[in-house]
C-alpha positions in Angstrom: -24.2 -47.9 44.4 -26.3 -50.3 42.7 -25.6 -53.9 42.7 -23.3 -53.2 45.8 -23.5 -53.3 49.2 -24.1 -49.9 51.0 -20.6 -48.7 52.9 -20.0 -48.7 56.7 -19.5 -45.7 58.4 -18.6 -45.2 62.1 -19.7 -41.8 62.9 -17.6 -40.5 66.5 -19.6 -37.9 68.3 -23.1 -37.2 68.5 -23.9 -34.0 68.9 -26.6 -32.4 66.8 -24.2 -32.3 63.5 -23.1 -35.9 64.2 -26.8 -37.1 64.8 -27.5 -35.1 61.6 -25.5 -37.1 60.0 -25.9 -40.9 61.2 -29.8 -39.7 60.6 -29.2 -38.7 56.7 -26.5 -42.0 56.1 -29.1 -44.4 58.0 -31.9 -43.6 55.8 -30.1 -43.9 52.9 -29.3 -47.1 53.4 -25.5 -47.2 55.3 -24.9 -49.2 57.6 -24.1 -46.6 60.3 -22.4 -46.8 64.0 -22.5 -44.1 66.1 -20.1 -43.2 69.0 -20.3 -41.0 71.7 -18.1 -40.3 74.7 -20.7 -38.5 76.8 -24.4 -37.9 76.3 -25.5 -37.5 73.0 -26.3 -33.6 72.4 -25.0 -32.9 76.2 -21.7 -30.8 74.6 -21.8 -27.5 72.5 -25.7 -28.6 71.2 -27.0 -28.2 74.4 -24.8 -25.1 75.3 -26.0 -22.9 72.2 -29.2 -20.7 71.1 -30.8 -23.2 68.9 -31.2 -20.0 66.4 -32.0 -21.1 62.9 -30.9 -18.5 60.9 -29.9 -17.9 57.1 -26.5 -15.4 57.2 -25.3 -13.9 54.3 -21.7 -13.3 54.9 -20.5 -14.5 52.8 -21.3 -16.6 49.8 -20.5 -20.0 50.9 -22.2 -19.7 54.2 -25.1 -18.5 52.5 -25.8 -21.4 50.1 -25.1 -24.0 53.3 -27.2 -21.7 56.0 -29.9 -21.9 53.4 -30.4 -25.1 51.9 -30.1 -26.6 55.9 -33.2 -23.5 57.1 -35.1 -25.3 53.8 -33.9 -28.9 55.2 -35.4 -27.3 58.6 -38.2 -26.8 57.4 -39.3 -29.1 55.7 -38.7 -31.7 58.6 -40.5 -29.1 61.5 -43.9 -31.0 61.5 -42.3 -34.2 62.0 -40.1 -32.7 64.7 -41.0 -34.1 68.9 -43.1 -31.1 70.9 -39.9 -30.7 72.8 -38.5 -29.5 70.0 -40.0 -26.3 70.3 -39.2 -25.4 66.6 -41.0 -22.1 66.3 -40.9 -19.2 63.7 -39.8 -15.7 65.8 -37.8 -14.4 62.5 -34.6 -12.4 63.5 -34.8 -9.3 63.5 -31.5 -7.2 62.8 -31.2 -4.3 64.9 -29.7 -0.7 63.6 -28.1 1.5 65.7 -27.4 4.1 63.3 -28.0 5.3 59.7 -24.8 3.6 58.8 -26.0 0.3 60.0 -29.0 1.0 58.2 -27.9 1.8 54.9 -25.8 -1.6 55.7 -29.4 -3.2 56.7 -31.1 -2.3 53.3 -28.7 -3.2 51.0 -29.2 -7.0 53.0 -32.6 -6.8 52.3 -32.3 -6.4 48.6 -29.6 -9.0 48.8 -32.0 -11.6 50.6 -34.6 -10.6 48.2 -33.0 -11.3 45.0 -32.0 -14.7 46.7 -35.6 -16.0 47.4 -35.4 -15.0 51.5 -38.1 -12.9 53.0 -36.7 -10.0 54.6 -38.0 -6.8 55.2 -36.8 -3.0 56.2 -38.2 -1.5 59.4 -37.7 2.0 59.8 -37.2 3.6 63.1 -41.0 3.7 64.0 -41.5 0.5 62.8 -38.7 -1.1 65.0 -40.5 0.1 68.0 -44.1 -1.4 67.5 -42.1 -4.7 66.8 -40.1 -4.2 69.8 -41.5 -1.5 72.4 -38.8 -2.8 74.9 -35.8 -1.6 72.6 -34.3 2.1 73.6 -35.5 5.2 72.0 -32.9 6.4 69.4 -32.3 3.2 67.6 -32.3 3.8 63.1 -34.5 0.5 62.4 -33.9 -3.2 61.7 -34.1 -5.9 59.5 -37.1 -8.5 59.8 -36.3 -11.7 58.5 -39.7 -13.3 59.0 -39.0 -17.5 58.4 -36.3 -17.5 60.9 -36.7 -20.1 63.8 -35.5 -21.3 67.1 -35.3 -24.7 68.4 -34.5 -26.7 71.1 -31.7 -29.4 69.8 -30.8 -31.3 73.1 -34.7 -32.6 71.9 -33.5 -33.2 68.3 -30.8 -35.1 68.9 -32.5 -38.2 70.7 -35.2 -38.2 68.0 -32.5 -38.3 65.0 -30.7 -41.2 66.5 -33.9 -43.3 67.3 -34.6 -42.9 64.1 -31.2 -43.7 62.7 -31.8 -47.3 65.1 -35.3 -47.4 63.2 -33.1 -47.9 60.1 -31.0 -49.9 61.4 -28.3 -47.7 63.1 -26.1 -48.7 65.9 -25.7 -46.1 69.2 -23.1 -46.4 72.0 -23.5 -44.0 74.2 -21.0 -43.7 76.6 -18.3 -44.9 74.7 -15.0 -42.5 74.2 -12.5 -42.4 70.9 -9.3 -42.6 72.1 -7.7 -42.7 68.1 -8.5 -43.0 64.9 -6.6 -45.6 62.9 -7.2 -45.7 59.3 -10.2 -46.7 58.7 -10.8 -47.6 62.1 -11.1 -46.3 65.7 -9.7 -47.3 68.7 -11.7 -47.0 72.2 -10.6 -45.8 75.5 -12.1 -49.5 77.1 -9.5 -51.0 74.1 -12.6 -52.4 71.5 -11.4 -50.9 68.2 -14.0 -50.8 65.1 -13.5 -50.7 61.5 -16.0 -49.2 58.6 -15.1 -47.7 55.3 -15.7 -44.5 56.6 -15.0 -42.9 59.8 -17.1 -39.2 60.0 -15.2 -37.3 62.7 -18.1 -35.1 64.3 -16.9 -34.1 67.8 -16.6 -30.2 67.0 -14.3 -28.3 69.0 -12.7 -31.5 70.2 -11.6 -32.8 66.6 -7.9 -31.7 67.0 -7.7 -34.3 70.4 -8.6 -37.0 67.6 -6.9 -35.6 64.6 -3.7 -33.5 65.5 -2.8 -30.3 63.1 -6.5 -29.8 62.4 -7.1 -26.1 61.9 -9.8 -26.4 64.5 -9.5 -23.5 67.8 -12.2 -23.2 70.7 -14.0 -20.5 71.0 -15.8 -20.2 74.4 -19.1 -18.5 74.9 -21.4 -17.4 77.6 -25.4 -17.7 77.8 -27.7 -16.5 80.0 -31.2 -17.8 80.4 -33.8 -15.2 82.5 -37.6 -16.4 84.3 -40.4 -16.4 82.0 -41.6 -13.2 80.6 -43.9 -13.9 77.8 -44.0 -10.9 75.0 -41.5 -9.4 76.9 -39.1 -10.0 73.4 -41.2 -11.5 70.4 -38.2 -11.5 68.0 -34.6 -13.5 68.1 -32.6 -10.0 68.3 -29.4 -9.4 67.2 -27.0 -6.2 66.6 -26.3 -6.0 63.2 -22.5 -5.8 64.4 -23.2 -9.3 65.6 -21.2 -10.5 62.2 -18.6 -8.7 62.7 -18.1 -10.0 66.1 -18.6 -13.5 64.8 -16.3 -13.8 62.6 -13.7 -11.4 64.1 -10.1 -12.5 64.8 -9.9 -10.9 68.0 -9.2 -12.8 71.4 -12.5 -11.9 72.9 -16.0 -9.8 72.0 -20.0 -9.6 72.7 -22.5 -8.4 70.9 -26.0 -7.9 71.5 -28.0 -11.2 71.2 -31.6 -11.9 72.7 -33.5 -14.9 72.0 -37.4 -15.6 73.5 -38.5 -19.2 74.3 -41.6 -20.5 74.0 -41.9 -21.2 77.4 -41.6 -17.4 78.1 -37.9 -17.4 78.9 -34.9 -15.2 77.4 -31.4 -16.3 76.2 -29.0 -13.4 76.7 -25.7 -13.8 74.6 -23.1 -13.7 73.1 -19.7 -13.9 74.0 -16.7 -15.2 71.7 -13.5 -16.0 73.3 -10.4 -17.6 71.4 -7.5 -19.5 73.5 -9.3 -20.1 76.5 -9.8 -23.8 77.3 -11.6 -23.2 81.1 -14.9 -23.9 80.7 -15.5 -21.5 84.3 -17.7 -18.4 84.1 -15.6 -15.4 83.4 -17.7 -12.9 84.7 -15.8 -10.2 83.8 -16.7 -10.7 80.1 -20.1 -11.8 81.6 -21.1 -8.5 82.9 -19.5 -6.9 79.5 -21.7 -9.2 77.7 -24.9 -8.4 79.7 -24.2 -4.4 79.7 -24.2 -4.6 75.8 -27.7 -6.0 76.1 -28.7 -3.8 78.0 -27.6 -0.9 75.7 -30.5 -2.4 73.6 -33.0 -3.7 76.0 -32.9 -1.3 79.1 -35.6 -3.0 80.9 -33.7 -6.2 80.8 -32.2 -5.2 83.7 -35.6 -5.9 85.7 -35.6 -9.5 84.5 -34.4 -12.2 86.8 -31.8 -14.3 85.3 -31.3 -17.8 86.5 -28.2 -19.1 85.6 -25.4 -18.5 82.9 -23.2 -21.4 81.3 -20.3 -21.3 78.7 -19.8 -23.6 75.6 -17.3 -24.2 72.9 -18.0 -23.2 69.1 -15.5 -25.0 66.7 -13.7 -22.1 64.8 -11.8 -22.3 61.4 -9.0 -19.8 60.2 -11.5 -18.8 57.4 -15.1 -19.3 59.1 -16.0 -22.0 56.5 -16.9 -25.6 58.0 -14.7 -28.6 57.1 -16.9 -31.2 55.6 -15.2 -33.6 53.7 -11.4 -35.9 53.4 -8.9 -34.8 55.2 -5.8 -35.0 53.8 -3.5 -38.1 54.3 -6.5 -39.9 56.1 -7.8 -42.2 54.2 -10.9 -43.4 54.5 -11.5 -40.1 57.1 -14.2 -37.6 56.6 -14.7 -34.4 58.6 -17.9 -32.8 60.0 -16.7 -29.8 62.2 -15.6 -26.3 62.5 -19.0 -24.7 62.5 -18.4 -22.0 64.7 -22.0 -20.5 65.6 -23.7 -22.2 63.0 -23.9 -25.9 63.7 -27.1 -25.8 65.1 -28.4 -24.0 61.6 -26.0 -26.1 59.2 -26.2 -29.5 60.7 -28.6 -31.1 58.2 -26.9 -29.3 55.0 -23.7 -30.8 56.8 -24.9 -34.0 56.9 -26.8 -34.0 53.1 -22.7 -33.3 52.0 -21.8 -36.1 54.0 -23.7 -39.1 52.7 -22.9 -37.6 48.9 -19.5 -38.2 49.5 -20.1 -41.9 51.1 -23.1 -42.5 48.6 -20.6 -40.8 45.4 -23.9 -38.9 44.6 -23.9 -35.3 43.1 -24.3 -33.0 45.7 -26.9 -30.0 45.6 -24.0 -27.4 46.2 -20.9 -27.0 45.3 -18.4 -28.9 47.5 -15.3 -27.1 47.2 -15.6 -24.1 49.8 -16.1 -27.1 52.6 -13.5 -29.2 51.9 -10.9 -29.3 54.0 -7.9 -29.4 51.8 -8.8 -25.6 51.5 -7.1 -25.8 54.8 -4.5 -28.7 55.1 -1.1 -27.0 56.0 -3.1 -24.4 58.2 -2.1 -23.8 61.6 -4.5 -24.9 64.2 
C-alpha cells in the first residue's frame, strides 16, 4: 500500500464481529465508516455467553478459534473492567466411558497443538465440580479458556476505531447495498471501496441467496451464587448439538460470572424467526442441566431471553468476496462462535483490504466455497 492512499471501507453492523473489524482496519490506517441500525452490540453480542473458547472440530475452526483466543489474549489487559474478561477454563464434561475415551484422545489432540488441556478422571471431576451428579466418567479441563462480557467490548473497540479516525452512526439502518455503496433507510447513500457486510444473521435481508439461516437460542441468567460453578461447563455432546442439522436441540451448558451469576444454555433452533420464549424447549433446555447440575434447581433464575446465531450449510464462517459483488466483503455466519472468532475474523478482513498475507490460510472462509448454496 505504499505510496497510496489507504482504501475506504463502510463497515454495516456493529456487533462485536463488525466492531472487531472497524477496530483492526482503523488502526491500520483505513479510512473506516461504521453503520449500525440499532445499538451497537445490542443484537446477537449481547444475547450470547461471551465464552472464549478454542474448539477442535474441525480443522478450520480450530486454526480461526485459536489464533482469535491468542488475539484475546493478548488484548485482555487493555480490555475496560466491564469487560469482565476472566480465565474459568471449560471444562468438558463425560457422561460415560465412551465420552471419555472421546475426551482423551482431545486432550492429546490439544496437546500436540500447543493448547493446555488436561484429563480428569471421575474423582477428579468432582473436587473440580462438587455440584455435578454422582456417576459422571470425568472431563476435560481446558485451563486458558475465558469468558467475557462483549456488550462492554464493543463500545471500547469503536471509540477506539474514532481515536483513529473512524466514523460511527449509530442509529442508522442499511436498506441496500449498491455496488460499492449503500443506500440508507432515511435515503443518504455512501460509497467506499469496500463495503464489509457484518450484520450476522441478518445478512440475507441485505444480500439475497446468502447461505446464511437463523438459528434461535435461549439463555438463562440465575441470582448470584459465588463458587456455586467455578468452570464454564459443557457436555461433551455439546458439539454435536452445535453443529447438528436438526430443527431444534440443547445441551448442557453452564457458565459462572464474575459477579456470582449463572448462564444456563443452550438451545439451537433452525427455521424459527419469533424471537418469543418457547418455553417448551425452555424447560427441555433447563431439565438437561439439571441432569448435570441437580442442585441447580435450588437457584433462582431471573429471566431468560433468545438470540439469533448466523448458521452456514457447512459450519465455516464466510469471510471474504462474495461472488458477483464487487467491491463486497462478508463477515458473518459464525454460528456460536462470533464472540470467540471476531478478532481472527477481523485480522482476515483488513488482509484482504490491506492485500497483505494473511496468518492462515484463507480458503476454508471464503465464501465462494458456498456461492450456489441454498440459504
Amino acid at each position: 500500500m505504499s505510496g497510496s492512499p489507504s482504501p475506504d471501507a463502510l463497515v454495516v453492523g456493529a456487533g462485536i464481529v463488525g466492531a472487531a473489524c472497524a477496530w483492526e482496519l482503523a488502526r491500520a490506517g483505513v479510512r473506516v465508516s461504521v453503520l449500525e441500525a440499532g445499538l451497537p452490540g445490542g443484537g446477537a453480542t449481547a444475547a450470547g455467553m461471551g465464552h472464549v473458547v478454542v474448539l477442535d472440530d474441525n480443522e478450520p475452526e480450530f486454526r480461526l478459534a485459536k489464533l482469535s483466543h491468542e488475539l484475546w489474549s493478548a488484548l485482555a489487559p487493555e480490555l475496560p473492567a466491564g469487560a469482565e474478561f476472566t480465565r474459568p477454563g471449560t471444562l468438558w464434561v463425560a457422561a460415560d466411558g465412551e465420552e471419555l475415551d472421546a475426551a482423551a484422545r482431545r486432550a492429546a489432540a490439544y496437546d500436540s497443538r500447543g493448547v493446555a488441556a488436561e484429563l480428569l478422571d471421575a474423582r477428579q471431576l468432582a473436587e473440580a465440580e462438587p455440584e455435578l451428579r454422582d456417576g459422571l466418567a470425568g472431563g476435560l479441563l481446558v485451563r486458558d479458556d475465558a469468558v467475557v462480557y462483549p456488550p462492554c467490548v464493543v463500545p471500547w473497540l469503536l471509540d477506539g476505531a474514532r481515536r483513529a479516525g473512524a466514523q460511527v452512526d449509530a442509529g442508522r439502518r442499511v436498506a441496500a447495498i449498491e455496488g460499492r455503496a449503500v443506500r440508507c433507510a432515511d435515503g443518504g447513500r455512501r460509497e467506499a471501496a469496500w463495503v464489509v457486510l457484518a450484520t450476522g444473521a441478518w445478512a440475507p435481508e441485505l444480500v439475497p441467496g446468502l447461505p446464511v439461516r437463523r438459528r434461535k437460542g435461549h439463555l438463562v441468567v440465575t441470582d448470584r451464587y459465588p463458587g456455586f460453578v467455578r468452570h464454564q461447563l459443557v457436555e461433551l455432546g455439546y458439539l454435536k448439538s452445535a453443529h447438528g442439522t436438526g430443527s431444534e436441540s440443547v445441551a448442557f451448558n453452564v457458565q459462572p460470572r464474575p459477579s456470582g451469576q449463572l448462564l444456563v444454555g443452550s438451545s439451537r433452533q433452525l427455521g424459527v424467526d419469533d424471537d418469543a420464549i418457547d418455553h417448551r424447549l425452555l424447560s427441555r433446555m433447563l431439565r438437561r442441566a439439571l441432569e448435570y447440575l441437580p442442585g441447580l434447581a435450588r437457584r433462582h433464575a431471573l429471566r431468560a431471553w433468545t438470540g439469533f446465531r448466523a448458521a452456514t450449510p457447512d459450519g465455516q464462517p464466510l469471510i471474504g468476496p462474495w461472488p458477483g459483488h464487487d467491491g463486497l466483503l462478508l463477515a458473518t455466519g459464525h454460528e456460536g462462535l462470533g464472540i470467540t472468532t471476531a478478532f481472527g475474523t477481523a485480522w482476515l478482513v483488513a488482509d484482504m483490504v490491506l492485500g497483505r498475507p494473511s496468518p492462515l490460510p484463507r480458503e476454508p472462509y471464503l465464501p465462494a466455497r458456498l456461492a450456489g448454496s441454498a440459504p
